[in-house]
C-alpha positions as CSV (number, residue, x, y, z in Angstrom):
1,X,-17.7,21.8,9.8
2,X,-14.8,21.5,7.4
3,X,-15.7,22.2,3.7
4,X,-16.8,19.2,1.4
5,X,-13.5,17.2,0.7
6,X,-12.9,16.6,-3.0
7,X,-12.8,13.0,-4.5
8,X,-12.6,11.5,-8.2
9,X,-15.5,9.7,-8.8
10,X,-18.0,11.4,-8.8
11,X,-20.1,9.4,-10.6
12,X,-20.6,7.4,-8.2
13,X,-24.4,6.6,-6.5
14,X,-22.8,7.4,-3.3
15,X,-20.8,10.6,-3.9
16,X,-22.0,12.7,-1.6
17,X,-21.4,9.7,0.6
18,X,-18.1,9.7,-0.1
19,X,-17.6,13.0,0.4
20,X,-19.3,13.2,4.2
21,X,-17.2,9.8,4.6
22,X,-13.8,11.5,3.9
23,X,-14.4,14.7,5.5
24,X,-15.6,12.4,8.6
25,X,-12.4,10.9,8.6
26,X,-10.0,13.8,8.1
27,X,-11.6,15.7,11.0
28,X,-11.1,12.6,13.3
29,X,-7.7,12.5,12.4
30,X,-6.8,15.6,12.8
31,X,-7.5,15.2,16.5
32,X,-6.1,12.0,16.5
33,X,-3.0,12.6,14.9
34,X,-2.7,16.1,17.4
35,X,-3.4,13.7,20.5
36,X,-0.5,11.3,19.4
37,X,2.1,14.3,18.5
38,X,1.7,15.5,22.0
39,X,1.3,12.0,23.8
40,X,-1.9,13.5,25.1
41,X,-4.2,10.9,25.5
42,X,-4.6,9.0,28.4
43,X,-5.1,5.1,27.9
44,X,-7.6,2.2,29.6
45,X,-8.2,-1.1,29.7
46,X,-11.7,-2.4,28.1
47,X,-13.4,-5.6,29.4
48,X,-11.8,-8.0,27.4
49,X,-8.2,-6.5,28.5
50,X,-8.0,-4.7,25.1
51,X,-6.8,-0.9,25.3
52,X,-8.5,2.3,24.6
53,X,-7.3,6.0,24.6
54,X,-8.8,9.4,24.6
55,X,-7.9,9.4,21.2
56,X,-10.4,6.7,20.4
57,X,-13.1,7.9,22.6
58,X,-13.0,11.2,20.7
59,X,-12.9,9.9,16.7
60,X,-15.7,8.1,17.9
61,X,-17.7,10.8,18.9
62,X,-16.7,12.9,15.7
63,X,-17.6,10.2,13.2
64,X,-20.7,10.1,15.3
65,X,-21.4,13.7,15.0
66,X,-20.6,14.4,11.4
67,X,-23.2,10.8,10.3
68,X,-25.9,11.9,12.8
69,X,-25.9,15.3,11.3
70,X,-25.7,14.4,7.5
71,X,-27.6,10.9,7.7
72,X,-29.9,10.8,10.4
73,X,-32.0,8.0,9.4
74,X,-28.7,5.7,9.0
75,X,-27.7,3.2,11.7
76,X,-24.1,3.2,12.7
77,X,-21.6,0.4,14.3
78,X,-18.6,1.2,15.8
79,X,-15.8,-0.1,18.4
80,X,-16.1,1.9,21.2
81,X,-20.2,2.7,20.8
82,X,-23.1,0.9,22.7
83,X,-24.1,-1.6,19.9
84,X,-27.9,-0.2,19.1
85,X,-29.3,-3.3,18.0
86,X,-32.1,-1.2,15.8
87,X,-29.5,-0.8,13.7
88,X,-30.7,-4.6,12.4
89,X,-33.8,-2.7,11.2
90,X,-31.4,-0.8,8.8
91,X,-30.9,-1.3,5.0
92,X,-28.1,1.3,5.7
93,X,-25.3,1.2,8.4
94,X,-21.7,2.7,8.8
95,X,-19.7,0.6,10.3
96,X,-16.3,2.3,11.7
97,X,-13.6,1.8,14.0
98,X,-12.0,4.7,15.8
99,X,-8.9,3.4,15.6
100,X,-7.9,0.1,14.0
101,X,-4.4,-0.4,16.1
102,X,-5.3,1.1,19.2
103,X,-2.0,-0.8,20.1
104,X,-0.2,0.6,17.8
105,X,-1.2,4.4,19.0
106,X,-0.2,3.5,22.2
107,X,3.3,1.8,21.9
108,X,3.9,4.6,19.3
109,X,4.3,3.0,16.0
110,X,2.5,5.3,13.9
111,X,1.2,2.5,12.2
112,X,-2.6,2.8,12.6
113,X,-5.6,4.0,11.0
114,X,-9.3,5.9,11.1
115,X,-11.6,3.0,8.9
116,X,-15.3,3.9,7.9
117,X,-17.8,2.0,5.3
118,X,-21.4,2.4,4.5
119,X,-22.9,-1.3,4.3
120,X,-26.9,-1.3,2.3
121,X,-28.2,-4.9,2.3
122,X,-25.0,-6.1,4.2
123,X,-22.3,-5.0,1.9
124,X,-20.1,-2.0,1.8
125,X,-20.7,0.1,-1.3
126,X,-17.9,2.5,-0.2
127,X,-15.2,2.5,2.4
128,X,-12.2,4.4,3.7
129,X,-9.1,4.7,5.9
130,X,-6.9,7.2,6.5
131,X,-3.4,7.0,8.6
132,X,-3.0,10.2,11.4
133,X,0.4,10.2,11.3
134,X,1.2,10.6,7.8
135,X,-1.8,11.4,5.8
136,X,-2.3,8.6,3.7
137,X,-5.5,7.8,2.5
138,X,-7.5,5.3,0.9
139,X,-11.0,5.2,-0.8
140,X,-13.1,2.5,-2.7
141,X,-16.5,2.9,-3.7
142,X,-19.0,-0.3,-6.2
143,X,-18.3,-0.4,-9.5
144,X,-16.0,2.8,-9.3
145,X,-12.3,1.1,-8.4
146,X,-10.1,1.7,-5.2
147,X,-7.9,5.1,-4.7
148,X,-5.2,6.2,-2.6
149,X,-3.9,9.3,-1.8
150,X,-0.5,9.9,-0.6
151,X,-0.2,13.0,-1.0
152,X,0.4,14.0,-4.5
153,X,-3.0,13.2,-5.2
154,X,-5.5,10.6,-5.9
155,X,-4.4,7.1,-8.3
156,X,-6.2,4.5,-8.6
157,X,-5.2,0.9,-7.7
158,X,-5.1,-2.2,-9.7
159,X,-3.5,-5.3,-8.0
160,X,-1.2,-7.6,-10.3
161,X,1.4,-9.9,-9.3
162,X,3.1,-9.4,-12.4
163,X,5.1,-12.8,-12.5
164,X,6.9,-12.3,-9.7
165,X,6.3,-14.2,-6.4
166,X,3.4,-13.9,-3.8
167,X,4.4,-12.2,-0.7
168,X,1.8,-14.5,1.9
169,X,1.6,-13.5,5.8
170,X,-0.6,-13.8,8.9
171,X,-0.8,-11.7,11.7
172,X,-0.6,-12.0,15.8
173,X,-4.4,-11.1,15.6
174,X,-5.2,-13.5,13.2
175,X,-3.7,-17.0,14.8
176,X,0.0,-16.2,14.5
177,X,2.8,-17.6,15.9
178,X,0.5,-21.0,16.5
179,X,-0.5,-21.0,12.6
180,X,3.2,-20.1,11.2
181,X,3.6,-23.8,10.1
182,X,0.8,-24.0,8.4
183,X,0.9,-20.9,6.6
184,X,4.8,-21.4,5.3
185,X,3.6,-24.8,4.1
186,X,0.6,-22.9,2.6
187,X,3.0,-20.1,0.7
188,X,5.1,-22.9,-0.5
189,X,2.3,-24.7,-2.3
190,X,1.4,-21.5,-3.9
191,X,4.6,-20.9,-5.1
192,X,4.8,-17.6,-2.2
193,X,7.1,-16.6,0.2
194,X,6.4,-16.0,3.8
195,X,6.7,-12.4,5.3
196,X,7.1,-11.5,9.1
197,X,4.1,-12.2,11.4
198,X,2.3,-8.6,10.9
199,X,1.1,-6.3,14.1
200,X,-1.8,-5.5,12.9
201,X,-5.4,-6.6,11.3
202,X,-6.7,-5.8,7.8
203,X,-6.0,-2.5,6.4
204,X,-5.7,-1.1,2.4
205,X,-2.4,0.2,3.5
206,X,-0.9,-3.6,4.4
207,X,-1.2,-4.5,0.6
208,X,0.3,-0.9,-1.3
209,X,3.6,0.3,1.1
210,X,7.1,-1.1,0.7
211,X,7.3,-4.8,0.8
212,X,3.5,-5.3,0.5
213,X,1.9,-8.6,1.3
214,X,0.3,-10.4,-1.3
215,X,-2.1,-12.7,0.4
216,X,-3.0,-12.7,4.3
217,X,-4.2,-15.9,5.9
218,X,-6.2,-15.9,9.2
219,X,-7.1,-19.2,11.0
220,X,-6.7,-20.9,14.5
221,X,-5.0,-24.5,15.6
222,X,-8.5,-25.3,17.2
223,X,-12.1,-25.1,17.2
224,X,-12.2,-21.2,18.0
225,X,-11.8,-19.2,14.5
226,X,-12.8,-15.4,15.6
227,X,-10.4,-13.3,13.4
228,X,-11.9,-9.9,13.9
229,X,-15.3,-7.8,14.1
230,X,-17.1,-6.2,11.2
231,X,-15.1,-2.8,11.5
232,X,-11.9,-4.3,11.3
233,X,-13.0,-5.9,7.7
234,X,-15.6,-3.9,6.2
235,X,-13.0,-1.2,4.6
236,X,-10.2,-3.5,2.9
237,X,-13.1,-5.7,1.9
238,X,-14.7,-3.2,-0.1
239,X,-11.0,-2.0,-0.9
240,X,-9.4,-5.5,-2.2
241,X,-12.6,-6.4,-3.9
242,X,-12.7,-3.1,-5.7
243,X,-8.8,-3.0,-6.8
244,X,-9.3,-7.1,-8.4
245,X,-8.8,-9.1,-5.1
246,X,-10.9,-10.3,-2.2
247,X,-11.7,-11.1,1.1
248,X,-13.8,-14.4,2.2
249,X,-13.3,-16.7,5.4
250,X,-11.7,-20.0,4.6
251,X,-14.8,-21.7,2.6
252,X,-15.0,-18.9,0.3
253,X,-18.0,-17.3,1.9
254,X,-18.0,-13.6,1.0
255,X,-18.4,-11.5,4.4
256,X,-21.8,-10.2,5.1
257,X,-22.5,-7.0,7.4
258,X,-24.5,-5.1,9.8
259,X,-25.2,-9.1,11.5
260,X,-26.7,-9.2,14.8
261,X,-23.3,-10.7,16.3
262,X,-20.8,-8.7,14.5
263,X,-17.8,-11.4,14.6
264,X,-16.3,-12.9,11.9
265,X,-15.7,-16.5,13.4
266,X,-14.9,-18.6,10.3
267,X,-10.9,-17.4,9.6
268,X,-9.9,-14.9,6.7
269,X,-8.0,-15.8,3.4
270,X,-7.3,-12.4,1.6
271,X,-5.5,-11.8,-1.8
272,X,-4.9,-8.9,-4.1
273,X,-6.3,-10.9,-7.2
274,X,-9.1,-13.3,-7.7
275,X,-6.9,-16.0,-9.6
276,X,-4.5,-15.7,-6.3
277,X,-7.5,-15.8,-3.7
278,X,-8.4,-18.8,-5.7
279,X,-5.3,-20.5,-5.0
280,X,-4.4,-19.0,-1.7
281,X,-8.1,-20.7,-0.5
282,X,-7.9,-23.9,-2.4
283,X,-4.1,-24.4,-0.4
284,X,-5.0,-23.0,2.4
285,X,-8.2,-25.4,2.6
286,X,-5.8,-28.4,1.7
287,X,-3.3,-27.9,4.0
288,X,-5.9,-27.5,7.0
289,X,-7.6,-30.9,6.1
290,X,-4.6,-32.5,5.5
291,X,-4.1,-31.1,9.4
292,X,-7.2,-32.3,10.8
293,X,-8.4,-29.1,11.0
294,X,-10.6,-29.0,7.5
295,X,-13.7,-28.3,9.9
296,X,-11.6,-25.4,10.6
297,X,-14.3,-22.3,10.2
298,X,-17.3,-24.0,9.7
């Protein structure tokens, strides 16, 4: 096992938490990220026509490995495990996915990440993400801020728009190109401008790279609204909360985790500040009545 990785706060409740958490992480990247350099890992279709790789299969069982070992008595979610519905039984559950754009590893991109939290009473009290590829990783723990390491280091992260203009987008996963109208109508009454449809879910890294967004809407044109499971949210939840923003589906209703049915069904309106969520969910709710779809969620 790979020494204790180091952190800054370690004044947190959960350090050594934190510390399993990251080294949890780096060791399943290192074999992903040595699986994608030598286009190694073989790829299959799922049930619901969704892929997975080798490259999956095997951060899955490493995460596993490295919790069962530190944290026995925890329960643990992931993507590509059987769902052990003890785990309901369970103030305390990780909740990871492998690989959040499985996609992405496969049509080469680079742009994908290893995400892990540790939900107590159904809400992540510390979270994580690192991208293979490059490196780049991201921490958040309560009451101790978000960090990111690129590198040079760890900073800390504190969202502000700073006068200048919300960057608002949506995703191909998250109702896109069906909801485009309504989101450009939605940035407009927020005074935002609309970015590209994105590839991907919910990560930390969508909201601090080059040409950030600002605000990531997620609804449906009908009655369906399943955005995404609890491991594709739980780290940028904790993340965006921790760094002044936050993450709710589109009646304000803060996410809740380790849930017997592990979708979140009732769309996603995420910001990087509170005053922006505000108005991002007060438009967004506006414009969907205004619609027809105000039951949208519900």
């Amino acid at each position: 096992m790979a020494p204790l990785s180091s952190h800054p706060i370690p004044g947190s409740p959960y350090a050594r938490e934190l510390f399993v958490m990251l080294d949890a992480m780096r060791e399943a990247s290192e074999t992903v990220r040595d699986l994608y350099d030598r286009a190694a890992a073989a790829t299959y279709e799922k049930q619901d026509g969704s892929p997975v790789t080798d490259a999956d299969l095997a951060s899955d069982r490493i995460i596993r490995a490295v919790l069962s070992d530190r944290f026995p008595a925890d329960a643990i979610l992931t993507e590509e495990g059987a769902d052990d519905l003890t785990r309901l039984e369970a103030s305390r559950c990780w909740i990871v996915d492998p690989i959040d754009g499985t996609q992405q590893f496969v049509d080469r991109t680079g742009d994908f990440d290893v995400l892990m939290a540790l939900s107590v009473d159904g809400r992540p009290v510390i979270a994580g993400s690192i991208q293979p590829p490059t490196g780049v990783t991201c921490m958040a723990a309560e009451g101790h801020g978000s960090w990111i390491d690129e590198g040079a280091g760890w900073r800390q992260v504190d969202f502000r728009l700073e006068g200048r203009r919300p960057i608002v987008a949506t995703s191909h996963w998250f109702g896109a190109p069906e909801n485009l109208e309504l989101v450009a109508a939605i940035a407009q009454g927020i005074g935002g401008d609309l970015a590209p449809t994105t590839d991907i879910g919910l990560t930390p890294r969508q909201f601090l790279e080059a040409g950030a967004i600002d605000v990531l809407l997620g609804f449906r044109l009908g009655d369906r609204q399943f955005m995404a499971h609890e491991w594709d949210a739980a780290t940028a939840d904790l993340f965006l909360h921790e760094a002044g923003g936050a993450v709710t589906d589109l009646h304000g209703r803060t996410p809740r985790y380790n849930l017997r049915d592990p979708h979140l069904d009732r769309g996603l309106v995420v910001a990087v500040t509170r005053d922006l969520h505000g108005a991002a969910l007060q438009e967004t709710r506006r414009v969907l009545e205004a619609s027809g779809l105000g039951d949208a969620g519900r």
